[in-house]
C-alpha positions as CSV (number, residue, x, y, z in Angstrom):
1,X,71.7,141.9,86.3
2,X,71.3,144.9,88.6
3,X,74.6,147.2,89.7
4,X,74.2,147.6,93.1
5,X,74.5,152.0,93.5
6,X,73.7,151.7,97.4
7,X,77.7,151.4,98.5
8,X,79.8,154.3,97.2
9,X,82.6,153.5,94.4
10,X,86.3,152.7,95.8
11,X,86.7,156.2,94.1
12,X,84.4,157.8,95.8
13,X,85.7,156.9,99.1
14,X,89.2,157.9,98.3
15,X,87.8,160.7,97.1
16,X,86.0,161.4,100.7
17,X,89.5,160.3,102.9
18,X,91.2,163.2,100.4
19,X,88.6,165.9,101.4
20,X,88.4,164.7,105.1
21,X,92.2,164.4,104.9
22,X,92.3,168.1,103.6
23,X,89.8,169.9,106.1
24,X,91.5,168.4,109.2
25,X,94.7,169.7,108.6
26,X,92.8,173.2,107.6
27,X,91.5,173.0,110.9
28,X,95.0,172.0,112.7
29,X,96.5,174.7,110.8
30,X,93.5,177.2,112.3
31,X,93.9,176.3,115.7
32,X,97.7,176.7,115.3
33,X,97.1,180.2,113.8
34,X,94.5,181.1,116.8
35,X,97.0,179.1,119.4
36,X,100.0,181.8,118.0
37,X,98.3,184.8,117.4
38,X,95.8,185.9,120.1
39,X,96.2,189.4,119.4
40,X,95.7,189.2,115.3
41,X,93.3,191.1,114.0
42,X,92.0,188.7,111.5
43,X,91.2,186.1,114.9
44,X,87.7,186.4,114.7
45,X,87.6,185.6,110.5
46,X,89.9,182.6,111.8
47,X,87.2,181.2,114.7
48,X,84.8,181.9,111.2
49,X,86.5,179.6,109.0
50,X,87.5,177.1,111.5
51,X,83.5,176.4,112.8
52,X,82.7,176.1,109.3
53,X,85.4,173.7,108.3
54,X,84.9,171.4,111.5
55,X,81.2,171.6,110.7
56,X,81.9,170.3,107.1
57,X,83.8,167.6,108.3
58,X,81.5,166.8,110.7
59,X,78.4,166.4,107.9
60,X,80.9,164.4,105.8
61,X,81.6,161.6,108.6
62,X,78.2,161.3,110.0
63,X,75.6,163.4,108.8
64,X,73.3,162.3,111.1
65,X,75.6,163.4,114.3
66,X,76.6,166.4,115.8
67,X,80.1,168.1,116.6
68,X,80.7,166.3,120.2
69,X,83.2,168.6,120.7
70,X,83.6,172.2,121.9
71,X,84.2,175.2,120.4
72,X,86.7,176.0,122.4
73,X,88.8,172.8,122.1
């Protein structure tokens, strides 16, 4: 009898829902930060962060794809 190790675990894909879960509100919480304030001197370590968080997310739910969205959005 042969376990089938092609579908990810029921763990595992919680496990992936809490990370996605996590990274979408870092990004919310960036956007808010860059929405409030413009004038903050740590803005550009903030547009930093928040392109490399939306591209983790992005590799997690479809590694194949790419970010349809714009930076600016």
């Amino acid at each position: 009898m042969a376990i089938d190790t092609s579908t990810p675990s029921l763990e595992a894909g919680v496990e992936l829902e809490r990370t996605l879960d996590r990274l979408e509100a870092r990004m919310e919480a960036l956007q808010f930060s860059l929405r409030t304030l413009r004038t903050s001197p740590r803005r550009e370590l903030w547009w930093h962060d928040l392109r490399e968080t939306r591209e983790t997310w992005f590799r997690l739910v479809d590694p194949d794809g790419q970010d349809p969205t714009s930076e600016g959005s």
